[in-house]
PDB file of N, CA, C and O in Angstrom:
ATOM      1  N   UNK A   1    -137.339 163.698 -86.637  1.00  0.00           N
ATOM      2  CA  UNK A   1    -138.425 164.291 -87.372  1.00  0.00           C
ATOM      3  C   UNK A   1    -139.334 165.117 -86.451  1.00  0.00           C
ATOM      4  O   UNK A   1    -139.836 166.166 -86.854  1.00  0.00           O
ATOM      5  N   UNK A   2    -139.593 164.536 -84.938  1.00  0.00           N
ATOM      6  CA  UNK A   2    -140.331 164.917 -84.516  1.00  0.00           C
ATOM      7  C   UNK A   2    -140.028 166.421 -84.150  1.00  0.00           C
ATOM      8  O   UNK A   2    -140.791 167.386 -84.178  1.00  0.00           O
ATOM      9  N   UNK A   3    -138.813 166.354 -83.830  1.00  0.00           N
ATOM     10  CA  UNK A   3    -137.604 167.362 -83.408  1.00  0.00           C
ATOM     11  C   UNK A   3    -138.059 168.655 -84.424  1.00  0.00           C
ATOM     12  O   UNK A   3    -138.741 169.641 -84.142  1.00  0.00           O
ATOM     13  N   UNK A   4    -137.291 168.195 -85.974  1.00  0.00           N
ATOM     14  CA  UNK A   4    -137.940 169.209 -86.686  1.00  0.00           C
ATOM     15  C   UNK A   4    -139.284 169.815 -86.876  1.00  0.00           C
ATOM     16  O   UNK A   4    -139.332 171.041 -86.980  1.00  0.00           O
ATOM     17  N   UNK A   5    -140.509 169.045 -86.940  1.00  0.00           N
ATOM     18  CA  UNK A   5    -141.517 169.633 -86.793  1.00  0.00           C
ATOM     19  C   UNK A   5    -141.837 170.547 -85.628  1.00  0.00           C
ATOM     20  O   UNK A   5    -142.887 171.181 -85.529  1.00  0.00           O
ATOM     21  N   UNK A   6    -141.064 170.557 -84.949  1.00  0.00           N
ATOM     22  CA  UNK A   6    -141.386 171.596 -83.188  1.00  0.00           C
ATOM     23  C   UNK A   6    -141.534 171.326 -81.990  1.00  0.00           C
ATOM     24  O   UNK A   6    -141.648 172.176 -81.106  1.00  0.00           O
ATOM     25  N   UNK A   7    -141.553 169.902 -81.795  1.00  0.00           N
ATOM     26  CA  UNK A   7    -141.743 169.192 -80.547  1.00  0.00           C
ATOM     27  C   UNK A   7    -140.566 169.324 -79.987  1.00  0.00           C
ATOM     28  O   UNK A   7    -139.527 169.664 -80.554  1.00  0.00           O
ATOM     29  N   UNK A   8    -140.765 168.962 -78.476  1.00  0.00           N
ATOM     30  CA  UNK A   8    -139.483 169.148 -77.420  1.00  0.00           C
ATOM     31  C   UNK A   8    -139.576 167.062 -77.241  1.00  0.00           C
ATOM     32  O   UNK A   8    -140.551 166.329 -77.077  1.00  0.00           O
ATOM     33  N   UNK A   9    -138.602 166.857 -77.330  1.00  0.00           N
ATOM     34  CA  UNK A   9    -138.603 165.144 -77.226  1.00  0.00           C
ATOM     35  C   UNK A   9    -137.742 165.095 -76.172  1.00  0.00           C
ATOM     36  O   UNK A   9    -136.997 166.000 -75.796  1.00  0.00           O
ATOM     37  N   UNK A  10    -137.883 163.900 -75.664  1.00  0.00           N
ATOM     38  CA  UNK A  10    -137.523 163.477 -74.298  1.00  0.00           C
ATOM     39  C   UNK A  10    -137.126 161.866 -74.853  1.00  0.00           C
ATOM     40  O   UNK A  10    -138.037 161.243 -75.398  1.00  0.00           O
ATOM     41  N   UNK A  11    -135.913 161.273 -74.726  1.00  0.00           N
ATOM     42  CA  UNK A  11    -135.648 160.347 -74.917  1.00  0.00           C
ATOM     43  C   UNK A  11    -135.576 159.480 -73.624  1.00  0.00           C
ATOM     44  O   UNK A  11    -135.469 160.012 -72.519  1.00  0.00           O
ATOM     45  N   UNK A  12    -135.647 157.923 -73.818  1.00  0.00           N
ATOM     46  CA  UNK A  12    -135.531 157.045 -72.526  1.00  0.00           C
ATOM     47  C   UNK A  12    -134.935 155.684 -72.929  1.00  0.00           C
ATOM     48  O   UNK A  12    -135.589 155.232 -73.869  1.00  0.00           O
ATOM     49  N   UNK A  13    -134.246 155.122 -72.674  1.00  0.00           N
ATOM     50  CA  UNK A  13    -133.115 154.031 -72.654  1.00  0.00           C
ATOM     51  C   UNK A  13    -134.012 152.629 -72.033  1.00  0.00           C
ATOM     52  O   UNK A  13    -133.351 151.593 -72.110  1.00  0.00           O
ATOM     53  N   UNK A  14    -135.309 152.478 -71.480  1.00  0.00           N
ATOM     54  CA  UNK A  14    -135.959 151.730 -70.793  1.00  0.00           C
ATOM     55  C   UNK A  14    -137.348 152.207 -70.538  1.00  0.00           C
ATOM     56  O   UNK A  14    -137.660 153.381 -70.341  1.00  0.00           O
ATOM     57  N   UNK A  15    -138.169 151.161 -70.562  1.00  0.00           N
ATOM     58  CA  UNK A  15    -139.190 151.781 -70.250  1.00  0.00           C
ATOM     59  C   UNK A  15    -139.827 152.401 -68.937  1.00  0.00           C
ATOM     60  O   UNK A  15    -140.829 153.117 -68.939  1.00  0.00           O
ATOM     61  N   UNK A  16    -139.018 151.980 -67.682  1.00  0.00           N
ATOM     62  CA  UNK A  16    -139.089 153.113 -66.519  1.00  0.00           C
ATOM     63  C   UNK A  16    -138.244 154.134 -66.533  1.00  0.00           C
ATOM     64  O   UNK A  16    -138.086 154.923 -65.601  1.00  0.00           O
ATOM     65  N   UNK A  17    -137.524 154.154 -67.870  1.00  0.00           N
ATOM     66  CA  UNK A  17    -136.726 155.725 -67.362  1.00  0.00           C
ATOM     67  C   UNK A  17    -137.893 156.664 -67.867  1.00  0.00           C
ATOM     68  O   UNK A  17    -137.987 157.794 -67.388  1.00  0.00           O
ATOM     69  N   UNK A  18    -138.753 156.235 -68.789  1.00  0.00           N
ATOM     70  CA  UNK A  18    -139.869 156.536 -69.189  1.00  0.00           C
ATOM     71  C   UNK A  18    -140.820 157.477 -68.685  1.00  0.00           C
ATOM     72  O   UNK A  18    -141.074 158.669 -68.860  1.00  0.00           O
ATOM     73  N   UNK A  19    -141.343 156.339 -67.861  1.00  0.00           N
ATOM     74  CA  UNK A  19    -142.294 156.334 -66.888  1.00  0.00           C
ATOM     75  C   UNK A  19    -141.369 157.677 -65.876  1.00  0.00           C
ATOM     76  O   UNK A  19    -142.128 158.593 -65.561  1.00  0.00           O
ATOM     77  N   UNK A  20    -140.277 157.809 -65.507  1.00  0.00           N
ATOM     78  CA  UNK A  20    -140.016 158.376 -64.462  1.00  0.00           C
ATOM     79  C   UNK A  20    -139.505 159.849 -65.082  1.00  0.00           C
ATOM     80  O   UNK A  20    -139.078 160.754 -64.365  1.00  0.00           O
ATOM     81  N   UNK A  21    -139.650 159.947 -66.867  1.00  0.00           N
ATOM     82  CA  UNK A  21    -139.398 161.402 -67.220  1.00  0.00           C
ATOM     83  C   UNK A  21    -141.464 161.656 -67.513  1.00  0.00           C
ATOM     84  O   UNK A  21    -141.938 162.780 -67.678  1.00  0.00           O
ATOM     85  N   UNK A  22    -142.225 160.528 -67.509  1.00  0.00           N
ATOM     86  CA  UNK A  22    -143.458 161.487 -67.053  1.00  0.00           C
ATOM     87  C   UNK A  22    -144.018 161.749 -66.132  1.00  0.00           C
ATOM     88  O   UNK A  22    -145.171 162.182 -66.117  1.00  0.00           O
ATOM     89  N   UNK A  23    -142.934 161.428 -64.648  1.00  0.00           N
ATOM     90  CA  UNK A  23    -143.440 161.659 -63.737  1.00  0.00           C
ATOM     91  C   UNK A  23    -143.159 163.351 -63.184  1.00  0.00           C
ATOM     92  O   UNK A  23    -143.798 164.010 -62.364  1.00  0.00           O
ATOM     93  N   UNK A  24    -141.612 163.810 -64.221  1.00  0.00           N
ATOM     94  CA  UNK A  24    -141.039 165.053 -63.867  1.00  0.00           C
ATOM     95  C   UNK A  24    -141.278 165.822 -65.036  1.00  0.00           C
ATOM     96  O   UNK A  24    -141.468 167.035 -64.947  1.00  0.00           O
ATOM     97  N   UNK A  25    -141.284 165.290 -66.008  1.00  0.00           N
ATOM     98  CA  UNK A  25    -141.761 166.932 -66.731  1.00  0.00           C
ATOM     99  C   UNK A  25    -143.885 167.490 -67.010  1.00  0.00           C
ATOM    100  O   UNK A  25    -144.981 166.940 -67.111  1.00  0.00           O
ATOM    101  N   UNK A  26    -143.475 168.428 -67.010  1.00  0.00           N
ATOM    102  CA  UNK A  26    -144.725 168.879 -67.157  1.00  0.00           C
ATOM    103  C   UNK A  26    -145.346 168.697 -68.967  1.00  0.00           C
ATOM    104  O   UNK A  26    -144.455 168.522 -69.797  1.00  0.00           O
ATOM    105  N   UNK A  27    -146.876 168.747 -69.508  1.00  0.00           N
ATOM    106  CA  UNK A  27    -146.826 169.118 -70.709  1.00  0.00           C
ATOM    107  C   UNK A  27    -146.386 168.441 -71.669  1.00  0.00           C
ATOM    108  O   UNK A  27    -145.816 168.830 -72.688  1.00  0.00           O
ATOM    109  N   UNK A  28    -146.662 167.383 -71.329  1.00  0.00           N
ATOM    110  CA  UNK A  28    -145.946 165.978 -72.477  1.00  0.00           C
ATOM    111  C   UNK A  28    -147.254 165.526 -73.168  1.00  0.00           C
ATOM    112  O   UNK A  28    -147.958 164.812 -72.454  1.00  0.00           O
ATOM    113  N   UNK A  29    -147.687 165.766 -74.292  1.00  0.00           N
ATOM    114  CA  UNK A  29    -148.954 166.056 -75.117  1.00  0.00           C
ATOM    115  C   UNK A  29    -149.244 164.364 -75.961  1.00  0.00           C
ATOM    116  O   UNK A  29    -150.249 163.680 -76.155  1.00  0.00           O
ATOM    117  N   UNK A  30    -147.960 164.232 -76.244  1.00  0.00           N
ATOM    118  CA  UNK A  30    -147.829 162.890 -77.198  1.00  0.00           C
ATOM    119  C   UNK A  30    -146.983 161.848 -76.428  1.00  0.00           C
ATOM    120  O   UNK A  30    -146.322 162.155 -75.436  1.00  0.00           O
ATOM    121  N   UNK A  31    -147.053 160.355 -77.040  1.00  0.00           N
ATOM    122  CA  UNK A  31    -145.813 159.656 -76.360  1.00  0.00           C
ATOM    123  C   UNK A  31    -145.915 158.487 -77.659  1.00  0.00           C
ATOM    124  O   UNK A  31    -146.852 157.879 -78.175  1.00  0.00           O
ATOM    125  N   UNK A  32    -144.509 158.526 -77.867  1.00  0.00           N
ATOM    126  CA  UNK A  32    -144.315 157.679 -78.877  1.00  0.00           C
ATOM    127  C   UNK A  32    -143.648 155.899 -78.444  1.00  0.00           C
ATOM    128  O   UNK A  32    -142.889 156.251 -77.541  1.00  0.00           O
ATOM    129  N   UNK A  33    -143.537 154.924 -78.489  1.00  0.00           N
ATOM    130  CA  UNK A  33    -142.932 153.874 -77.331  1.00  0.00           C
ATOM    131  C   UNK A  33    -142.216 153.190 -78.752  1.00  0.00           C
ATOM    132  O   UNK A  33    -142.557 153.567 -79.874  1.00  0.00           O
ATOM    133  N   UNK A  34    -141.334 152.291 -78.558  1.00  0.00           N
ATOM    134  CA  UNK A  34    -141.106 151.214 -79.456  1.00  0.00           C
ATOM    135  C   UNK A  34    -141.597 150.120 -78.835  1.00  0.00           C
ATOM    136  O   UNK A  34    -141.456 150.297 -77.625  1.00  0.00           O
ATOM    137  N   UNK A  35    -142.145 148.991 -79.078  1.00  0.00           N
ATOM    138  CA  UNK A  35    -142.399 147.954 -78.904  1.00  0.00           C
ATOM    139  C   UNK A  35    -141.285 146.960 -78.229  1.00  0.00           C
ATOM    140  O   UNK A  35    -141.351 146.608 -77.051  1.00  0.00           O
ATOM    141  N   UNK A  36    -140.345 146.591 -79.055  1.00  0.00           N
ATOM    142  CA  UNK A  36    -138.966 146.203 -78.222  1.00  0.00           C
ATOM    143  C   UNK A  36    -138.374 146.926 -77.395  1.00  0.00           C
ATOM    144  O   UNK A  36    -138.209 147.954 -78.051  1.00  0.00           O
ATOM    145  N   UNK A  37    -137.880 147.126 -76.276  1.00  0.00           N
ATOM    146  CA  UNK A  37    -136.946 147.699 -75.424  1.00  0.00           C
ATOM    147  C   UNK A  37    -136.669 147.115 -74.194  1.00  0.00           C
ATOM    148  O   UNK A  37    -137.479 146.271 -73.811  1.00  0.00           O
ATOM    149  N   UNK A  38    -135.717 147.365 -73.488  1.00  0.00           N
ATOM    150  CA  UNK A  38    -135.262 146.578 -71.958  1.00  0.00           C
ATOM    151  C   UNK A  38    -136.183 146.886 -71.036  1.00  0.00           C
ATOM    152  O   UNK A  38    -136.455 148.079 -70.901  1.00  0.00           O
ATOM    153  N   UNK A  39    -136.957 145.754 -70.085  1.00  0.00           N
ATOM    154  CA  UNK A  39    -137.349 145.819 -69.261  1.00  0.00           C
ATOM    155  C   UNK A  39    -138.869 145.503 -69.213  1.00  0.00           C
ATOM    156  O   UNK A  39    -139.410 144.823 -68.341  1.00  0.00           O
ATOM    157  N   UNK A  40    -139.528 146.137 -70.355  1.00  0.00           N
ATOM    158  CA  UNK A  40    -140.873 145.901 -70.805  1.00  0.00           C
ATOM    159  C   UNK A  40    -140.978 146.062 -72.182  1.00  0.00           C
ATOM    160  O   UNK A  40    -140.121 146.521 -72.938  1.00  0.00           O
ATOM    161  N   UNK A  41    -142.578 145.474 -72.574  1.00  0.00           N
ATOM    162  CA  UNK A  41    -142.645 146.104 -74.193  1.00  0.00           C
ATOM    163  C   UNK A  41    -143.472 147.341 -74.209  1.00  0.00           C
ATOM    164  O   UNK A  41    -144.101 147.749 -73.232  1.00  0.00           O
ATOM    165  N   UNK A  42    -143.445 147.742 -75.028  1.00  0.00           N
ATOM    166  CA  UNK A  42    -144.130 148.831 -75.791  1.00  0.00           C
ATOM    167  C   UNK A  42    -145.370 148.883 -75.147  1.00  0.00           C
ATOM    168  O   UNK A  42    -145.726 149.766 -74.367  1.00  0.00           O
ATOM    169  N   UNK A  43    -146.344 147.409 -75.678  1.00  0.00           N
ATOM    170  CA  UNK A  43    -147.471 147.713 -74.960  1.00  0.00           C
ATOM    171  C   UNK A  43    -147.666 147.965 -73.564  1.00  0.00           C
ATOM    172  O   UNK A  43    -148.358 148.964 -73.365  1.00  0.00           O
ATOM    173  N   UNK A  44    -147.170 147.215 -72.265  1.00  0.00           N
ATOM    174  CA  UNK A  44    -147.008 147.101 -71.491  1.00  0.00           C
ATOM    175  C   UNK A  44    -146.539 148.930 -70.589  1.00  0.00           C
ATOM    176  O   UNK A  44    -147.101 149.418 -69.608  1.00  0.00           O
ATOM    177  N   UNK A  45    -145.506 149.449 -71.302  1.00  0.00           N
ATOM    178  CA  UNK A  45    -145.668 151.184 -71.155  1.00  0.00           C
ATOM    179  C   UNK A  45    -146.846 151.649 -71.295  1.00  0.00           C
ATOM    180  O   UNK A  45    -147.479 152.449 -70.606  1.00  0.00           O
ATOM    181  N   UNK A  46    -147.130 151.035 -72.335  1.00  0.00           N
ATOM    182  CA  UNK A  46    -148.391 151.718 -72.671  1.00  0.00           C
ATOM    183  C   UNK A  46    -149.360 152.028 -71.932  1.00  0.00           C
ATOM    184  O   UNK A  46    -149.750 153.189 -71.810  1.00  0.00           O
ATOM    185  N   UNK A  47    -149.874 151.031 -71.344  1.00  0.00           N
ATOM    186  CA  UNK A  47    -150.343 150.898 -70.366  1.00  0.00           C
ATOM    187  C   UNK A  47    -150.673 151.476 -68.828  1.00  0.00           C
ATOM    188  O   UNK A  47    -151.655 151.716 -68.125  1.00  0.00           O
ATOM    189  N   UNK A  48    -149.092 151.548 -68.763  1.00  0.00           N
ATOM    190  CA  UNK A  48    -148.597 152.287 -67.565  1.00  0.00           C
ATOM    191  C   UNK A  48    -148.992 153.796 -67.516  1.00  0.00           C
ATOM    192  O   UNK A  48    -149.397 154.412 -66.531  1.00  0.00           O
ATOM    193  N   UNK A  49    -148.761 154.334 -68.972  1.00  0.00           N
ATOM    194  CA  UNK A  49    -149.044 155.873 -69.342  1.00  0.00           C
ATOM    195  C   UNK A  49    -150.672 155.932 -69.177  1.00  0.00           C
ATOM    196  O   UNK A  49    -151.113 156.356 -68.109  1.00  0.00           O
ATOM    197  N   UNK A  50    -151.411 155.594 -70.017  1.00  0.00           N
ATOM    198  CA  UNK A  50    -152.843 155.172 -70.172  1.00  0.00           C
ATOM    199  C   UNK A  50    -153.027 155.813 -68.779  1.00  0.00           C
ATOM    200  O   UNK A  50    -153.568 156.905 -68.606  1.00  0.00           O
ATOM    201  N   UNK A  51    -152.435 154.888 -67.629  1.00  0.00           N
ATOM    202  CA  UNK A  51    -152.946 154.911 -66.129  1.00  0.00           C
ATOM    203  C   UNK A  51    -152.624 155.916 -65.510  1.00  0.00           C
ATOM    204  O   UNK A  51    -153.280 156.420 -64.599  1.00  0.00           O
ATOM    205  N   UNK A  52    -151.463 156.350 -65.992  1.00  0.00           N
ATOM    206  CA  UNK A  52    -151.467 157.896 -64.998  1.00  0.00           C
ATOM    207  C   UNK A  52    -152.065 159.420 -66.392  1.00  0.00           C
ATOM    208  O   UNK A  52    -152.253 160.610 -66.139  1.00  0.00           O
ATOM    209  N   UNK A  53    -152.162 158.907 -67.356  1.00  0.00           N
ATOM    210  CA  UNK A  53    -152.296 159.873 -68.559  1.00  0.00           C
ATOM    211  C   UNK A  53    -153.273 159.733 -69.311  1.00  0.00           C
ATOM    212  O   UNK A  53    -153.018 159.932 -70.499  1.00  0.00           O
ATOM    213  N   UNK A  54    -154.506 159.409 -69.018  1.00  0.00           N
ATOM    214  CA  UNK A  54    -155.473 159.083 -69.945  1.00  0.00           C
ATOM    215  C   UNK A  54    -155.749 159.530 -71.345  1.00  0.00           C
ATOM    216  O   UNK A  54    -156.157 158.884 -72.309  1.00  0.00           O
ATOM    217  N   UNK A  55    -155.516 160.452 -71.257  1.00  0.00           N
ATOM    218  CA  UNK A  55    -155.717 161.758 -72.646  1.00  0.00           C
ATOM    219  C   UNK A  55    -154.539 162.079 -73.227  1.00  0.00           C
ATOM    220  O   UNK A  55    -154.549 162.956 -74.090  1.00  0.00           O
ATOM    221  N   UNK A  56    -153.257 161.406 -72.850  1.00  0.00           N
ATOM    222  CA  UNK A  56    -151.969 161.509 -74.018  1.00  0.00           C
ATOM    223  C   UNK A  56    -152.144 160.691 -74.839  1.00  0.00           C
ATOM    224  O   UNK A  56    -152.432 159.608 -74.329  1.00  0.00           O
ATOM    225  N   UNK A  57    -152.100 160.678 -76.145  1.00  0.00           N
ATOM    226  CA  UNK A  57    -152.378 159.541 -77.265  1.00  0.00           C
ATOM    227  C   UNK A  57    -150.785 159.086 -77.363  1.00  0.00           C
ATOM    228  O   UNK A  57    -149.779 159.756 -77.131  1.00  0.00           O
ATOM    229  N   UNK A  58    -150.903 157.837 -77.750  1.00  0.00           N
ATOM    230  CA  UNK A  58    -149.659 156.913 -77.598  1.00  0.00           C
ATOM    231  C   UNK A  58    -149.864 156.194 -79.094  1.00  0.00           C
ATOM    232  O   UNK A  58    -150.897 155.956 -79.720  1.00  0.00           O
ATOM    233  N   UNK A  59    -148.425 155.938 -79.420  1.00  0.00           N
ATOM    234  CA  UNK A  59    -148.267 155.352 -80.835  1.00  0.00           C
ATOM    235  C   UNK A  59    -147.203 154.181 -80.341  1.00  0.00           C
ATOM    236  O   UNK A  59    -146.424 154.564 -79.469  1.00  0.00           O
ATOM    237  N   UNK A  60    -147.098 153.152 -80.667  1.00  0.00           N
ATOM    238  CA  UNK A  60    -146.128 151.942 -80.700  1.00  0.00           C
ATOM    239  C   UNK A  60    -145.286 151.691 -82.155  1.00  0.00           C
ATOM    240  O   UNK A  60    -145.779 151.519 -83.269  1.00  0.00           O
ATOM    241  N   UNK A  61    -144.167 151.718 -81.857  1.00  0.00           N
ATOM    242  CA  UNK A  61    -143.547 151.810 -83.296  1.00  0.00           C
ATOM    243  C   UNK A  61    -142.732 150.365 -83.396  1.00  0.00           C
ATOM    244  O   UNK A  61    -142.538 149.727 -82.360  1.00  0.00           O
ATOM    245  N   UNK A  62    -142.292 149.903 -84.591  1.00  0.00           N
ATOM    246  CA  UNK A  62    -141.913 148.576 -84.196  1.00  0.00           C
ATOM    247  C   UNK A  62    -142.401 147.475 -84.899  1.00  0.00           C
ATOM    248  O   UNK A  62    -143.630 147.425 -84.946  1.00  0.00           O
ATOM    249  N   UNK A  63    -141.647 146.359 -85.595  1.00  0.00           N
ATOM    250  CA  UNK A  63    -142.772 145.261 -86.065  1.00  0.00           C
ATOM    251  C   UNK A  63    -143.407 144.443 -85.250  1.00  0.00           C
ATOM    252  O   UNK A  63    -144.498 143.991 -85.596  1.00  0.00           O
ATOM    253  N   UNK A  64    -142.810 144.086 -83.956  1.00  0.00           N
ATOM    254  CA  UNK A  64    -142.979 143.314 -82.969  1.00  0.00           C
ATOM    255  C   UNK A  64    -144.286 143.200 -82.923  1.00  0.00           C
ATOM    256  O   UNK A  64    -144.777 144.250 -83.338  1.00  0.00           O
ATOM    257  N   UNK A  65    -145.210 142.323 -82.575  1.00  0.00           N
ATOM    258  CA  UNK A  65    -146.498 141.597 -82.430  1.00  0.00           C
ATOM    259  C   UNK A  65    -146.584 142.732 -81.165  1.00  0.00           C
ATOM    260  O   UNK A  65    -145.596 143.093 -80.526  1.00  0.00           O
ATOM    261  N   UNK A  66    -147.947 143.211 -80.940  1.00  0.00           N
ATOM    262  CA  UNK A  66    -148.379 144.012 -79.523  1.00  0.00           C
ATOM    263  C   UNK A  66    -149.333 142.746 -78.888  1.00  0.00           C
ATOM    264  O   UNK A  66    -150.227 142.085 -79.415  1.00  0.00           O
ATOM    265  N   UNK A  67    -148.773 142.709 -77.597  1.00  0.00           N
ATOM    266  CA  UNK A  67    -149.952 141.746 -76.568  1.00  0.00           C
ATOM    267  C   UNK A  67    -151.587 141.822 -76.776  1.00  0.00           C
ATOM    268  O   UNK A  67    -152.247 142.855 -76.667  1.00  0.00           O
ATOM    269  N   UNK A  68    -151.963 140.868 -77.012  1.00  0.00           N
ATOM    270  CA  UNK A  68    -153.331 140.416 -77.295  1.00  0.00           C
ATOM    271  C   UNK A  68    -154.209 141.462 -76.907  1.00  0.00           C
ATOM    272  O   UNK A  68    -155.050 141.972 -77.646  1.00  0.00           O
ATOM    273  N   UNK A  69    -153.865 141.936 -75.061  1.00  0.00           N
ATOM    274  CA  UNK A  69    -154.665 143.153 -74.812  1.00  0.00           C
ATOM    275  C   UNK A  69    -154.381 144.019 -74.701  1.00  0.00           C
ATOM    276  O   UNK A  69    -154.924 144.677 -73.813  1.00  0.00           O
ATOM    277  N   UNK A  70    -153.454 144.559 -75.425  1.00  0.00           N
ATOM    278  CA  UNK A  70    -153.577 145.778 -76.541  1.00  0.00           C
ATOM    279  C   UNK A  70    -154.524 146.158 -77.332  1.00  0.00           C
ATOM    280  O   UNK A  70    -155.108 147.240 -77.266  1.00  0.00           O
ATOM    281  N   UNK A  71    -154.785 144.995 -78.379  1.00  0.00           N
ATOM    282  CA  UNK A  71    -155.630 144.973 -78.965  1.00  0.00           C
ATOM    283  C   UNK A  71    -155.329 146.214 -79.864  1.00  0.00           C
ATOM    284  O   UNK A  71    -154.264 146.831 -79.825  1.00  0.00           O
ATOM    285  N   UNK A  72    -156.808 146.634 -81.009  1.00  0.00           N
ATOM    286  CA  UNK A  72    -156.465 147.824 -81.641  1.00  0.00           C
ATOM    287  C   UNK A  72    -156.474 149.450 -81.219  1.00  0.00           C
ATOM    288  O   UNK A  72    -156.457 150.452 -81.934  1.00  0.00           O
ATOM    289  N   UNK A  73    -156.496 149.349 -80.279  1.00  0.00           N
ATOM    290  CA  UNK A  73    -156.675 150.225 -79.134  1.00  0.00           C
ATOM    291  C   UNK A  73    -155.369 151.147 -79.118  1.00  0.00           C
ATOM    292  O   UNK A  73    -155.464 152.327 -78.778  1.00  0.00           O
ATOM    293  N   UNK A  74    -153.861 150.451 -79.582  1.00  0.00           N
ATOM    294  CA  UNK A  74    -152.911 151.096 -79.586  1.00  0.00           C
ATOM    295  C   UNK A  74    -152.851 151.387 -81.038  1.00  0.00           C
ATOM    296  O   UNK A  74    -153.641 150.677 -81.660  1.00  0.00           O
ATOM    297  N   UNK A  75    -151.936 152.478 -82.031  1.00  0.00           N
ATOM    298  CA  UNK A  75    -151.906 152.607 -82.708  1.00  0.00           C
ATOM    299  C   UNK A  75    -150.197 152.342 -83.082  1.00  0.00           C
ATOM    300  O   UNK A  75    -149.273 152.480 -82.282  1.00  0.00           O
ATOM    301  N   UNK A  76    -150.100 151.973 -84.360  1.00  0.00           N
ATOM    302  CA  UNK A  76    -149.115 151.547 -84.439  1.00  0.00           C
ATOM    303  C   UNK A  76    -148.368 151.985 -86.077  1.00  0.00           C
ATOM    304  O   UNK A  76    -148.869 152.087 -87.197  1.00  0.00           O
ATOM    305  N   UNK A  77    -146.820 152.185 -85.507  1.00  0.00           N
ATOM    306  CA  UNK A  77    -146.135 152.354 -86.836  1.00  0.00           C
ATOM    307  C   UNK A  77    -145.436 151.332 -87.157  1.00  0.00           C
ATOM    308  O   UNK A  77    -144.462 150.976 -86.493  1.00  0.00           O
ATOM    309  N   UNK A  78    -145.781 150.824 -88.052  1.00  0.00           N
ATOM    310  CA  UNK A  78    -144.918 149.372 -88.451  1.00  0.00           C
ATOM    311  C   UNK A  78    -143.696 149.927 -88.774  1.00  0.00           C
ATOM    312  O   UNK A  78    -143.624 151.130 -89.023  1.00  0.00           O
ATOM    313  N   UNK A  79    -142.487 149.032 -88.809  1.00  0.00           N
ATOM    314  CA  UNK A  79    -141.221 149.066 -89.505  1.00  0.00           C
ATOM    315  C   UNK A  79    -141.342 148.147 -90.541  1.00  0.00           C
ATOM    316  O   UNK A  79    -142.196 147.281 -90.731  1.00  0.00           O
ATOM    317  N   UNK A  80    -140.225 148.506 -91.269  1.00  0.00           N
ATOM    318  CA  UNK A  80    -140.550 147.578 -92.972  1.00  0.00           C
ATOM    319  C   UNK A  80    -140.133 146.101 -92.598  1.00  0.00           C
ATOM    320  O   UNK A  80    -139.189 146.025 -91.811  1.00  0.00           O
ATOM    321  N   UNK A  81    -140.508 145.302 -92.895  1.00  0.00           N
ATOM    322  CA  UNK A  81    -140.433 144.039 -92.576  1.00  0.00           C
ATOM    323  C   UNK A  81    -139.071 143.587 -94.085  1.00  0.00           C
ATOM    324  O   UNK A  81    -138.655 142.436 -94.217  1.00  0.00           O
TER     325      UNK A  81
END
């Protein structure tokens, strides 16, 4: 979807392959995470981005519970339960 609307997407298999495609591309405006994935969760990326990216807004997608300090701070797309 995102694709069609005009965005250039960058996919990642883990959450440091992640971290290590925002360390090389330039101009990455949005970041979308799933909550489940290998290595870390969702929030926990989150986090990571936050720290080097202050001003990219981040969405967590996913039913998975987000860590306490997360809090509402992350925004989130539920999946249908």
């Amino acid at each position: 979807m995102l694709k069609e609307l005009g965005h250039k997407v960058h996919s990642a298999s883990s959450g440091q392959k992640a971290l290590d495609i925002l360390r090389e591309e330039d101009g990455i405006d949005h970041f979308v995470t799933d909550q489940l994935m290998p290595g870390m969760i969702g929030s926990e990326l989150a986090e990571a981005v936050v720290a080097g990216l202050p001003n990219v807004p981040i969405v967590a997608t996913g039913y998975a519970k987000l860590r306490k300090e997360a809090g509402e701070a992350l925004p989130r797309l539920r999946s249908p339960s």
